[in-house]
N, C-alpha and C positions, 0 to 999 in steps of 0.2 A: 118225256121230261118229268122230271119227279115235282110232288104238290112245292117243295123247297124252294126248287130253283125257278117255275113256274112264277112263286109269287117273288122272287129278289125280281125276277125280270120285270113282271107288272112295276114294282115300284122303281125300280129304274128307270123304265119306259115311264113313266108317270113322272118323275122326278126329272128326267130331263125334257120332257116335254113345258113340265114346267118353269123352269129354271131359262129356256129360251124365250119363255113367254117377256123374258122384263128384258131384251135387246134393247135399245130405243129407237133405233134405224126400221123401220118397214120391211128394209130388203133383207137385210142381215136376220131379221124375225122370222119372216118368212120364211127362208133359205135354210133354215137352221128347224123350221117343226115340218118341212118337208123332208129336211132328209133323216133327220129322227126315224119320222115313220116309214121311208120306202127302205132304209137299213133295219129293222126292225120287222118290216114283211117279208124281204126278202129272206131272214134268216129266220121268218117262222118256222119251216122246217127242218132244223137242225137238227138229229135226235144223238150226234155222239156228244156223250157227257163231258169228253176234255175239249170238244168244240165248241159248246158251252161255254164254259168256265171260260177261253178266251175270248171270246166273242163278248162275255158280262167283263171281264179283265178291262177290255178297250172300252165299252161304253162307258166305265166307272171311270177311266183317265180321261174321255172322251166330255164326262158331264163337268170334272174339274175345272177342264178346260172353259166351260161354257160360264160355270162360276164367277173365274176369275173374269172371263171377258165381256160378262154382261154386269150392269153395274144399275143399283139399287139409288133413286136419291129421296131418302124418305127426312119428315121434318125431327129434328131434335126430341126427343121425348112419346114419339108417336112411336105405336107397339105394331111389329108386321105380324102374318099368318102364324109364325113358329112360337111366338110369344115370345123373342126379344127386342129389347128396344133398340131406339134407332143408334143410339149411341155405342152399341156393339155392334153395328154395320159397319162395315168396309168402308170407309174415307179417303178420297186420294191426300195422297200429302204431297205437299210442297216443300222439298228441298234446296238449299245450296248445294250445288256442284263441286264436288269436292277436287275431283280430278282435276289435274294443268293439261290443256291439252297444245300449247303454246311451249316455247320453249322458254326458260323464264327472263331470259332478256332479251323480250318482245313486248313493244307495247303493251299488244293484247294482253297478255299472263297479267295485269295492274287493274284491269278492268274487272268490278266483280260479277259473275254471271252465277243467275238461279234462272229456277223455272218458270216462278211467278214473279211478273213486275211488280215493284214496288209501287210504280203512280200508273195509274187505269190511261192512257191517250185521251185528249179531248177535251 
């Protein structure tokens, strides 16, 4: 393996190991730096260069995935590792439901439906 693709892998492997470090579930964390590193021993030795590049292909859609699925809740104005703030972190948003899924002369279809309730139960 050449010093090039040697170190894209180190930081890959490094980069997704990291990046499942913020799951918030135990199992799901777990599950996820164990199998980081047993797909990543297992393909220690690889030495064809276009088996590579697929194998880094998948982990780089592979960390995407981890990205979007692990989610950061940091306070307003607090700065993380990378030096942005929090306010350029990923937020869920709350929308209204745009879609009728009713037919529109039905009850239901008059009813307005979003995701987050307006009054908390209680």
């Amino acid at each position: 393996m050449a010093a090039s693709s040697r170190a894209q892998v180190l930081d890959l492997y490094r980069a997704m190991l990291r990046e499942s470090k913020h799951f918030s579930a135990y199992n799901y964390r777990t599950y996820a730096i164990r199998r980081i590193r047993d797909a990543f021993r297992e393909n220690k030795n690889v030495g064809d260069p276009a088996e590579i590049q697929a194998l880094v292909t998948k982990a780089k859609r592979n960390l995407g995935i981890i990205r979007r699925q692990s989610f950061r809740w940091t306070h307003p104005g607090s700065r993380d590792t990378s030096g942005t703030t929090a306010s350029m972190v990923r937020r869920p948003v709350f929308e209204e439901v745009s879609e009728q899924r009713f037919p529109p002369d039905s009850p239901e279809a008059e009813k307005p439906r979003c995701r987050k309730p307006d009054v908390l139960p209680g």
